[in-house]
One Martini backbone bead per residue (centre of mass of N, CA, C, O) as a GRO file, in nm:
protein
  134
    1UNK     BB    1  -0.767  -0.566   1.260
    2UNK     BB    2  -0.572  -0.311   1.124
    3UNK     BB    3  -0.739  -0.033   0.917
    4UNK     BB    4  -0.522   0.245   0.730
    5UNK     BB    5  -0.564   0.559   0.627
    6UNK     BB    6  -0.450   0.898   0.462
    7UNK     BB    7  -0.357   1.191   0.437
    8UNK     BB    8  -0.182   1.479   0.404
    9UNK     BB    9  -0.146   1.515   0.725
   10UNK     BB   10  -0.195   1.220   0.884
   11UNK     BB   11  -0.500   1.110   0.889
   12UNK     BB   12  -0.631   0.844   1.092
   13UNK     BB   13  -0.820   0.591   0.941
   14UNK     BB   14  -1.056   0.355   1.046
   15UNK     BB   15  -1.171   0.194   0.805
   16UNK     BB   16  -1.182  -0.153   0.913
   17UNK     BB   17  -1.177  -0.314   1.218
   18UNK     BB   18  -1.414  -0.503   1.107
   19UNK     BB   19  -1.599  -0.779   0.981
   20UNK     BB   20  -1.867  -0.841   0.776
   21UNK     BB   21  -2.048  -0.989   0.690
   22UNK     BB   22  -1.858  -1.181   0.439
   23UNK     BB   23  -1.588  -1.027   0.477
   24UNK     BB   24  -1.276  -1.006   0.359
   25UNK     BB   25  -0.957  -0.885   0.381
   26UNK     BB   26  -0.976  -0.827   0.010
   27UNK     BB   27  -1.223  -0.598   0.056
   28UNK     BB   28  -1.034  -0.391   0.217
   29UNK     BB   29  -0.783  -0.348   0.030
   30UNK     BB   30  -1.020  -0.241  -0.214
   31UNK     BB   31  -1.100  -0.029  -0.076
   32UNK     BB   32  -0.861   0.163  -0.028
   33UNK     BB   33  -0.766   0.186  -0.289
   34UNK     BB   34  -1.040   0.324  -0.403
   35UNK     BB   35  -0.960   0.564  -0.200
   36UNK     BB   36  -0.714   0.667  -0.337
   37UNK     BB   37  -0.782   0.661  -0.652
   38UNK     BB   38  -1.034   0.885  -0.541
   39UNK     BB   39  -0.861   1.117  -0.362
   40UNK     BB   40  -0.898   1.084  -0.055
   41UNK     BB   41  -0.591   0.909  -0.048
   42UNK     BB   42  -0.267   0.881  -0.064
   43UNK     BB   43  -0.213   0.653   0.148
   44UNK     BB   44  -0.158   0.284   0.290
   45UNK     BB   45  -0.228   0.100   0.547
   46UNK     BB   46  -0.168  -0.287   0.541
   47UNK     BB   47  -0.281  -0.541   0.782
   48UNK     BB   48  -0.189  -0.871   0.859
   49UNK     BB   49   0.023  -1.144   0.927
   50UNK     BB   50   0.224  -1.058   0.638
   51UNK     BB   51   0.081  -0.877   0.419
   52UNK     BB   52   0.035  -0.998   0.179
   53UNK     BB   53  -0.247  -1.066   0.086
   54UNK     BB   54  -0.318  -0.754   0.078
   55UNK     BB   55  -0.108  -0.676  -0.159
   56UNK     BB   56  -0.211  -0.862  -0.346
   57UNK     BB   57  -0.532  -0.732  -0.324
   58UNK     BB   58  -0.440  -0.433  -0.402
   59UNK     BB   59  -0.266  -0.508  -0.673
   60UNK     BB   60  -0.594  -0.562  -0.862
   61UNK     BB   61  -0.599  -0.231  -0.862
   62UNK     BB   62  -0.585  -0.045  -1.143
   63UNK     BB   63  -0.271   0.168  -1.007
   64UNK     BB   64  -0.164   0.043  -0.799
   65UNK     BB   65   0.113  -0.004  -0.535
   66UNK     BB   66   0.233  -0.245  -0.326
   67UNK     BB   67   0.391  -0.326  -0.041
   68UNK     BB   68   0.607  -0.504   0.162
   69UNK     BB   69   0.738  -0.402   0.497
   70UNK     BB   70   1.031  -0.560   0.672
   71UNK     BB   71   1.254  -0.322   0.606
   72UNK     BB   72   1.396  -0.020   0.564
   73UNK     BB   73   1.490  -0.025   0.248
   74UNK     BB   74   1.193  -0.122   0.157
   75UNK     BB   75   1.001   0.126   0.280
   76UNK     BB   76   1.181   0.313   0.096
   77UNK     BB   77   1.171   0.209  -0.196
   78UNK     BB   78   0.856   0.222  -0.249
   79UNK     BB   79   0.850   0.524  -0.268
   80UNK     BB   80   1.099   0.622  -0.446
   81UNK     BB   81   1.124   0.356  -0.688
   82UNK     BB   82   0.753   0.296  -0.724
   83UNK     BB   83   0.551   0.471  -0.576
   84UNK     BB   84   0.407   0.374  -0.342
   85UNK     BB   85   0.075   0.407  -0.198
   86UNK     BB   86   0.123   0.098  -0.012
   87UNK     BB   87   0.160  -0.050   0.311
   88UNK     BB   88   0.253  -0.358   0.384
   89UNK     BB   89   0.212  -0.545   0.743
   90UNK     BB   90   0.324  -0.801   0.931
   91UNK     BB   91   0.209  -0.921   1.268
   92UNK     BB   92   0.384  -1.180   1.245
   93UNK     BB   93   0.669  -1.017   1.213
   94UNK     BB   94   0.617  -0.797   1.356
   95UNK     BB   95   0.676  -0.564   1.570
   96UNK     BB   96   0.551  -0.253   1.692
   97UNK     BB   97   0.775  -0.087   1.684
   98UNK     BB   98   0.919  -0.157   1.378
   99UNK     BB   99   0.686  -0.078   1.201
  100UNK     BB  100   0.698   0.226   1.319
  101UNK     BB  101   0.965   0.275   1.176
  102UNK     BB  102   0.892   0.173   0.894
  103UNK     BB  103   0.666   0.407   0.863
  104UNK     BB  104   0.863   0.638   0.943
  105UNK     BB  105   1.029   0.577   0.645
  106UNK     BB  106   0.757   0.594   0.425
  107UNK     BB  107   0.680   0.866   0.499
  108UNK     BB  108   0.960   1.018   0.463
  109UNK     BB  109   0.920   0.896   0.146
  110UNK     BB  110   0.979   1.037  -0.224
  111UNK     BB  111   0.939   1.014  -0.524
  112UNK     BB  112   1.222   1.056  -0.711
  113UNK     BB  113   1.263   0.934  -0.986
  114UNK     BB  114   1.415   0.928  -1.205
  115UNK     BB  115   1.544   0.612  -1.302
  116UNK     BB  116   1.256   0.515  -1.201
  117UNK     BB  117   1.034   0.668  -1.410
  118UNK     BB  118   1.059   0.440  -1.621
  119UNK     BB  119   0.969   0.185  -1.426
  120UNK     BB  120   0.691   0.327  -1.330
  121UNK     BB  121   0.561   0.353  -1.625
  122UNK     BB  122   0.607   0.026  -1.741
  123UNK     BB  123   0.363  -0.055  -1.509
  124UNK     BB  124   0.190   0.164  -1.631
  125UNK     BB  125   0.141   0.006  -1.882
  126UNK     BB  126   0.081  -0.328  -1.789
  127UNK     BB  127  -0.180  -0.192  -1.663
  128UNK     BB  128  -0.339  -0.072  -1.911
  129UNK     BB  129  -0.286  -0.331  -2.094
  130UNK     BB  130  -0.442  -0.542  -1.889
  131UNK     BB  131  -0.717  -0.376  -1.858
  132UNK     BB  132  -0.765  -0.393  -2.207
  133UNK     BB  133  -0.724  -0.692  -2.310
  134UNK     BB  134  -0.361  -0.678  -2.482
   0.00000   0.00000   0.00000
């Protein structure tokens, strides 16, 4: 299992590519986001087997937005439409090649805002409505 998140210059850092005695692997999807949000790293990316379950798990982190990211238009709307943080990948879903295009995707694009700006606001509006248990 390979876990890498990135600063601005997209320094790659392997937060953690070894589970440690009783780490899970949503032990390290939630340790990334904590990295994210504590602005050490702008952006990151967790694989699994589908994505799924790292995805399910960083989005547990109130503030978080991850994506799976398995085709090149959910790759770009992830970041231009939704401003996800994080993207994961399924190694068993996707080839080497695939991945690194999808991911050179995902690099190349930034939140564009406009009509995206207000249901990215109305998401962390429901972040914080239930982080405070209203």
């Amino acid at each position: 299992m390979l876990i890498i998140c990135w600063g601005g210059g997209y320094e790659i850092v392997d937060y953690n590519p070894e589970l440690r005695d009783g780490e899970l692997y949503p032990d390290i999807a939630v340790g990334v986001a904590q990295r994210i949000l504590s602005g050490e790293f702008e952006r990151g990316i967790l694989i699994c087997g589908t994505g799924a379950g790292m995805c399910v798990a960083a989005n547990k982190v109130p503030g978080i937005r991850a994506v799976v990211c398995h085709d090149a238009y959910t790759a770009q709307r992830a970041c231009k439409s939704n401003n996800a943080q994080i993207a994961c990948f399924g190694s068993a879903v996707l080839g080497e090649e695939q991945a690194k295009a999808l991911l050179d995707i995902w690099l190349d694009s930034e939140f564009a805002g406009g009509r995206s700006l207000p249901k990215v606001e109305r998401i962390e509006y429901y972040d914080t409505k239930f982080r405070a248990g209203i």
